[in-house]
Structure formats: structure tokens, C-alpha cells
N, C-alpha and C positions, 0 to 999 in steps of 0.2 A: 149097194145094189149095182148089179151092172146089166147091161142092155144092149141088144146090137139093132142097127138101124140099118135099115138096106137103104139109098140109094140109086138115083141115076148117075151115071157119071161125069153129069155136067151140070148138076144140081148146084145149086148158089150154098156152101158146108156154112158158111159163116152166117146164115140166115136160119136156118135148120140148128145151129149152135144155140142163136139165139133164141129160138123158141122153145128149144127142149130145155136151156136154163130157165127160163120163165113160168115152165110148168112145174116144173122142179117147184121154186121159189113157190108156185102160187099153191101147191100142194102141201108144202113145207108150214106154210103159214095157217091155213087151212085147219090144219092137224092141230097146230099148235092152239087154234080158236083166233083166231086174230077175223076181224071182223072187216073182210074185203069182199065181201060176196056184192056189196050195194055198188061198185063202181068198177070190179073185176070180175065182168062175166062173160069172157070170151076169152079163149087162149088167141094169143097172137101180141104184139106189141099193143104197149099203154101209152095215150095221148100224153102231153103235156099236165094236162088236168087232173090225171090221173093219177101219175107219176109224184106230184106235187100234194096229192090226196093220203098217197101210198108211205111219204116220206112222212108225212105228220103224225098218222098212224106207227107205222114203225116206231117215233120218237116217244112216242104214248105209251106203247108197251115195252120201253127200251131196246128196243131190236137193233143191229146193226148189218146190214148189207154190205161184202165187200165185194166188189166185182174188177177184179185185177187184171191187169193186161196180157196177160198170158192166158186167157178165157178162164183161170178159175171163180169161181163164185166160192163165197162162205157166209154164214149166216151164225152172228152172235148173240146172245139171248147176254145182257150184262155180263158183259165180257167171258161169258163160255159159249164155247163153239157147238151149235146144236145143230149143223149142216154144213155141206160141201160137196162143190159138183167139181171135181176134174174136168181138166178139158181133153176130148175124145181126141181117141186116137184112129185112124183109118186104113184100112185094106182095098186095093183095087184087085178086083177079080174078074174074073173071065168066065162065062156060060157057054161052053161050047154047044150044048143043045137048043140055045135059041140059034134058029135060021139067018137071022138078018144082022148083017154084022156092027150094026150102029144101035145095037140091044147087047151087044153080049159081054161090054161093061159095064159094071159096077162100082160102087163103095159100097164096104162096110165101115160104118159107123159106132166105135167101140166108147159105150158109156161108162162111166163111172161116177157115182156119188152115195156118201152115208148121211143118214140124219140120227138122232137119238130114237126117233121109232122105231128105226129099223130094230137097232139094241136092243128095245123094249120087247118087240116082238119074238127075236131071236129069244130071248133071255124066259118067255112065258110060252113057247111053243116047248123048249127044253126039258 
């Protein structure tokens, strides 16, 4: 799937990064039934508590989360990879038609990530 995200151009990308992984992830799991609705109901970053809730879980259903230094994410189901977010790529753009010139930059924000849904779906719409 890919996705583009408008930005401001002085938006915090590394925070915006992190929550669109997180929704990613909490979709991904979701899908899969994994049973996170009782302590993940809000997008946005997971307390300590939480996180610690999420890991046991995961361990439960053999899941494995990697989340690499280079912002990708991957998500392994016993050792097959059933997700993965790239890390976005960015465009600075210019609105000549807005008036005020502290408006007429931008980012775009260019996504990318597959799960095995997605396949699934492709493969049953076909």
C-alpha cells in the first residue's frame, strides 16, 4: 500500500513517523485477531504498561516485531514476515496560490508498507 501525507513544513516527520508505524502495527495485528483492543485504544504512543502488556502478548502468539534503525518496521508471524513499513520518503513543495508566504510550504510525506492482507485481498478481488 502506499500513501501520501501532506504536511506542514515545520512539523516534528519523526513523530508523524512514529504514529503512522503504530497504526500500521496496531491494524496489522487487528487483522490478524490478536487481542489488543483491552489496553490499545487510542492511536498515539503506548505507556510503559502498555508496551510491556503488548510484548507478552506478542510472545503468546509468536509474533515478532522488528523495528530497525533506519525507521523500518517488520512484523514476523514464526519466522515468516507477514508485514513491513518502509520508511517514508519526502517532498518539499511550494503553493503558489496560497497568499501568505509562511503557508506555501509543504511536505509530502510518501508511505509505503505490505502486509499479507493486502495479497489476500489483491489475490480475491482478481
Amino acid at each position: 500500500m502506499q500513501a501520501t501525507i501532506l504536511l506542514n513544513h515545520d512539523e516534528n516527520t519523526y513523530r508523524i513517523e512514529e504514529e503512522e508505524k503504530q497504526r500500521f502495527l496496531k491494524s496489522l495485528l487487528e487483522q490478524m485477531g490478536v487481542p489488543i483492543e483491552n489496553f490499545w485504544t487510542i492511536d498515539g504512543p503506548l505507556s510503559v504498561e502498555q508496551r510491556m502488556r503488548l510484548r507478552g502478548i506478542l510472545a503468546t502468539y509468536g509474533i515478532q516485531v522488528i523495528d530497525n534503525l533506519d525507521g523500518e518496521l517488520q512484523i514476523y508471524v514464526e519466522r515468516e514476515l507477514v508485514g513491513s513499513w518502509h520508511k517514508p520518503s519526502y517532498k518539499l513543495k511550494r503553493d503558489l496560490r496560497e497568499l501568505d508566504p509562511r503557508k506555501q510550504l509543504y511536505l509530502e510525506m510518501h508511505v509505503e508498507c505490505e502486509s499479507v492482507f493486502e495479497e489476500i485481498n489483491q489475490e480475491i478481488n482478481e
